[in-house]
C-alpha positions in Angstrom: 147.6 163.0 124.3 146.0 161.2 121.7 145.1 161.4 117.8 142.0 162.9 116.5 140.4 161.4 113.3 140.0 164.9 112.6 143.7 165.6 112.9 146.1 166.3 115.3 146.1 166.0 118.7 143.5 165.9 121.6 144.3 167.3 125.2 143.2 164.7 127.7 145.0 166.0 130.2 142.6 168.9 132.0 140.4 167.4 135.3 141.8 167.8 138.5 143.7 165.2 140.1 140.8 163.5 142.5 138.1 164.6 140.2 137.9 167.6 142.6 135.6 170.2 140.2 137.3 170.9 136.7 140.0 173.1 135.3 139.1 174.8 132.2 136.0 175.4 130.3 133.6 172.6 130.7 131.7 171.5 127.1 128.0 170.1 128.0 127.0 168.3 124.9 123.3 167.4 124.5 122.0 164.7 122.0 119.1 165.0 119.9 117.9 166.0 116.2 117.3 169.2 115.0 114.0 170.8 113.8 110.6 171.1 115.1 109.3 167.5 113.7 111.7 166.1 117.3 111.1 168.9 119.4 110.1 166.8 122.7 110.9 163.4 121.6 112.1 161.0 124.0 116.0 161.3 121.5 115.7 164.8 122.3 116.0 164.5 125.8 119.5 165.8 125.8 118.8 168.9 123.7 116.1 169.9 126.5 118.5 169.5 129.2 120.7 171.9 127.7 118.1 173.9 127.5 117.2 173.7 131.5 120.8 175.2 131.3 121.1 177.8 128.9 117.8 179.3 131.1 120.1 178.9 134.4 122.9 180.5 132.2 120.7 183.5 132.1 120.3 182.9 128.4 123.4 184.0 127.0 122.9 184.7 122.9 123.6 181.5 120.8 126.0 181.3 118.0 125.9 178.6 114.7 129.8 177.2 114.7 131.1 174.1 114.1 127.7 172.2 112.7 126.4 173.1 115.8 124.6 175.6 117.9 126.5 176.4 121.0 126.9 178.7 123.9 129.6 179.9 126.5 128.7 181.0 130.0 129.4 180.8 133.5 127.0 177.8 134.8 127.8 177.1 138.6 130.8 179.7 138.4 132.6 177.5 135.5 133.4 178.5 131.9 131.3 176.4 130.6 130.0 175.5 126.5 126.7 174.2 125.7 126.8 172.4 122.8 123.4 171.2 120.6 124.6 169.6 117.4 123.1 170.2 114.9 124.2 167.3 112.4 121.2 164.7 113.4 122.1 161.8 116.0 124.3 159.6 114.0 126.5 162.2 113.2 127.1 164.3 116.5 130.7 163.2 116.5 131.7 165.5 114.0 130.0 168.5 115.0 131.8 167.7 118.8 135.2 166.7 117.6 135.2 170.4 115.9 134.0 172.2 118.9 136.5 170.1 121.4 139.2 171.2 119.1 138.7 175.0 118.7 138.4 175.6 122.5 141.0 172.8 123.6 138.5 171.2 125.6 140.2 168.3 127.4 138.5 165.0 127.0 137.7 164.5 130.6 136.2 168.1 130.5 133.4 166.9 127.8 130.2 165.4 129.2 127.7 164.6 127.1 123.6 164.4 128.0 121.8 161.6 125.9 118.8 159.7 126.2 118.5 155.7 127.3 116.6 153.0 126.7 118.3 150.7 129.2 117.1 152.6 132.0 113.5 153.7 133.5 111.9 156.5 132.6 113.3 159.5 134.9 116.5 157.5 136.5 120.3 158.5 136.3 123.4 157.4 135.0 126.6 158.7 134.9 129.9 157.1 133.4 133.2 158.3 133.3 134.1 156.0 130.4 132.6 152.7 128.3 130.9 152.0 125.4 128.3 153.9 123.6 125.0 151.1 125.0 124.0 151.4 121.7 124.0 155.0 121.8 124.0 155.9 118.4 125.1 159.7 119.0 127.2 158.7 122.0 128.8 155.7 120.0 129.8 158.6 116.9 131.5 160.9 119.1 133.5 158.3 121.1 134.7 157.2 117.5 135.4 160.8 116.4 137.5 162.0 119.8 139.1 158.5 119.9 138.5 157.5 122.8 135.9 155.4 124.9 136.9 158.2 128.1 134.5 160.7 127.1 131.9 160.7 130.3 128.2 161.3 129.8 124.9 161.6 131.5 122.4 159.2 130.5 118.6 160.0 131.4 116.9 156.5 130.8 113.3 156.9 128.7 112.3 153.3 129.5 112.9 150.0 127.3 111.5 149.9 123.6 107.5 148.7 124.6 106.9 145.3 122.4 104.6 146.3 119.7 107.2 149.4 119.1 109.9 149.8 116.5 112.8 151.1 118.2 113.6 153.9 115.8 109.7 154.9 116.2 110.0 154.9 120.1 112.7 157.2 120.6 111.4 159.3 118.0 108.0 159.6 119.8 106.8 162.4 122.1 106.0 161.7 125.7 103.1 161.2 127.1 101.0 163.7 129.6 101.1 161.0 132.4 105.0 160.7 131.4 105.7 164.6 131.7 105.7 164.7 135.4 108.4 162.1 135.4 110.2 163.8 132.5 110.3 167.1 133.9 111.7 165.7 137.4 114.7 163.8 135.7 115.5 167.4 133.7 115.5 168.9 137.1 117.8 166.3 139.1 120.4 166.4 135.6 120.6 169.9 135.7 121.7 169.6 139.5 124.1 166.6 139.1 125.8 168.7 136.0 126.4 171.6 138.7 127.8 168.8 140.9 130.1 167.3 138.5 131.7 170.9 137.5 132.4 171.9 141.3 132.7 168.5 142.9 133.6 166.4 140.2 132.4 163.2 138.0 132.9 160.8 141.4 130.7 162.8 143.9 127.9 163.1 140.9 128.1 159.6 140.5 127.8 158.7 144.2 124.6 161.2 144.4 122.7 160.9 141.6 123.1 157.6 139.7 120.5 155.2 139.5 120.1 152.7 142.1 122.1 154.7 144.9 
């Protein structure tokens, strides 16, 4: 067990041994700002995914707690909590941290969905642990659950093009020609989510990351 910044202890204690499927409610956590100015912006990405699951949920009502907008379901027969925070980027941590601790959410039982700019539009990457990449959402709750073990789902949106500002890129919407693409990668995150709650993080790694 570890210290919180927000106080008291965090259970890190709930996958199975083997990364065989998980024990206890999963919490999906997608990145992104809220509002209708981001809606569809390439830093949203991980607010739509949630989305692709709260419709294969069979869109169970969602409730404002914690900073956050969240729902609890069954999603590929787990006890499972979507989680949008709703705190802007920079901040997700907090809005996470509180969730995590009102459900007892082990750490290895968080994953959370955010958008890359390391990786090509459309591809995969999953991560049990590591650094936030510059993450800015990622690198705040890492820092608020204290720990760098916190796996996530990146979904890359391509590399900063070089007459771009970087904080105007991610904040742009995608293009038609890029929707296809987009749309695709939504689809195959959605399906390696279902894989890492009943197979675990190492089987969704070895199917759907980048490169394999």
């Amino acid at each position: 067990m570890m210290d919180s910044p927000t106080g008291g202890p965090l259970n890190t204690g709930g996958a199975k041994a083997g990364g065989v499927g998980l024990d206890g409610m999963a919490m999906i956590v997608g990145l992104g700002n809220p509002g209708d100015k981001y809606r569809n912006t390439r830093h949203n990405i991980g607010f739509d995914c949630l989305s692709l699951l709260h419709e294969q949920m069979g869109r169970p009502a969602v409730q404002a707690k914690f900073e956050s907008q969240l729902v609890r379901g069954a999603l590929a027969g787990r006890e499972t909590c979507l989680v949008w925070p709703q705190t802007f980027m920079n901040c997700s941590g907090r809005a996470v941290a509180q969730v995590a601790r009102f459900y007892k959410v082990p750490i290895e039982n968080i994953l959370v969905v955010c958008d890359d700019l390391s990786l090509p539009l459309g591809k995969l990457r999953l991560r049990r642990s590591g650094s936030s990449g510059g993450q800015k959402g990622l690198g705040d709750i890492l820092k608020s659950l204290g720990s760098q073990d916190v796996p996530r789902l990146r979904i890359g949106i391509d590399p900063t093009p070089p007459e771009w500002d970087t904080a105007d890129y991610v904040l742009s919407r995608f293009s038609a020609e890029d929707r296809p693409l987009v749309v695709g990668a939504l689809t195959k995150a959605k399906e390696a989510i279902e894989c890492w709650l009943t197979q675990g993080l190492e089987a969704a790694m070895n199917r759907f990351n980048a490169g394999r």
